[in-house]
N, C-alpha and C positions, 0 to 999 in steps of 0.2 A: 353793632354800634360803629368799628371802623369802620368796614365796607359802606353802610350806608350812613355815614358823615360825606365818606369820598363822592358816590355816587349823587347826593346832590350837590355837593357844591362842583362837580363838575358835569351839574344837571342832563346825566344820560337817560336818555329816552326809553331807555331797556333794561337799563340797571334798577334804577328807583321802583318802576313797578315788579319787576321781577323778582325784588327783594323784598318788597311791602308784602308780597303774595306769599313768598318763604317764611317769614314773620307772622306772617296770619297761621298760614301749615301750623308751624311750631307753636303756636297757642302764646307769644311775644306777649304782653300787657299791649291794650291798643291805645294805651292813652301814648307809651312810647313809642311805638308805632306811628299813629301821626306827630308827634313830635318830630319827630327823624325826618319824614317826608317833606312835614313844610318848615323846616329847619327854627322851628320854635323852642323855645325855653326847656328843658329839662327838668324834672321834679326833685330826681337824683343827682345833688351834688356831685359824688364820684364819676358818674358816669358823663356831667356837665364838662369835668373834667378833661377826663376822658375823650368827647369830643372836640371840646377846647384844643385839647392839644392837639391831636390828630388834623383839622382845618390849620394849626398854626405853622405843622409840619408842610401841610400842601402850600400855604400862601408864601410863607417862606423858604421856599425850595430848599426843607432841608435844614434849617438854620433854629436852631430853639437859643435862645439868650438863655444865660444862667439862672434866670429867676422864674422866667417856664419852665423850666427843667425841675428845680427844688419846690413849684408850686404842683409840678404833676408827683412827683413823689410823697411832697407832703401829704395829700389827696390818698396815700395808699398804694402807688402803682412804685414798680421798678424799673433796673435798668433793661432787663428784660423784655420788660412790658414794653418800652421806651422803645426798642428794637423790633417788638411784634407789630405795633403801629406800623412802622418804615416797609415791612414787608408785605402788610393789608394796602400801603399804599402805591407798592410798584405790583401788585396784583391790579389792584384797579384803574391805574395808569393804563395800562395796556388793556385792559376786558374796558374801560369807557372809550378811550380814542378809538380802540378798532370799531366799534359799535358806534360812534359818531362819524367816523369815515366811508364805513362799510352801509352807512344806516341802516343796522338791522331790525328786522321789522319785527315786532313783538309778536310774542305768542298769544294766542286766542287763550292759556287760562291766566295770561298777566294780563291782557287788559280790562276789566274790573277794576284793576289797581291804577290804572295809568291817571 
């Protein structure tokens, strides 16, 4: 869910399919699956959430106002969780820029997904 909130909306070329493809592996539900991909709606509240925030973390470098905060908790998640987001997201800061700079070329079983 984090990873692939981050990867598109920092629409990487490598990451998105490569992770649609990981997703498929692990037998994901595909109805969330393309939800994820083409940044559509959600079915699952919590997880609406959940992305919610994590995009709010990226647009706002960082900054959640007090009332995203008490709406992602209220949702079920913690302060924890709050901090696991933060760390999904300087993973994928670095695994998408380097691959946007680098433009690494996708592998032959991601593209299917591309």
């Amino acid at each position: 869910m984090i990873w692939q909130s981050i990867n598109t909306e920092h629409q990487c070329h490598y990451c998105v399919p490569a992770h649609t493809a990981i997703a498929n592996m692990m037998q994901v539900d595909q109805q969330l699956i393309t939800a994820l991909k083409n940044k559509q709606p959600l079915d699952d509240a919590k997880l609406q959430q959940l992305r919610d925030t994590t995009l709010a973390l990226v647009r706002q470098c960082g900054q959640l106002n007090a009332e995203q905060v008490q709406t992602f908790y209220a949702a079920g998640y913690n302060r924890q969780q709050l901090l696991e987001i933060i760390l999904g997201i300087s993973q994928k800061v670095m695994s998408n820029y380097v691959n946007h700079i680098a433009a690494t070329p996708l592998d032959d079983a991601f593209k299917p997904f591309a």
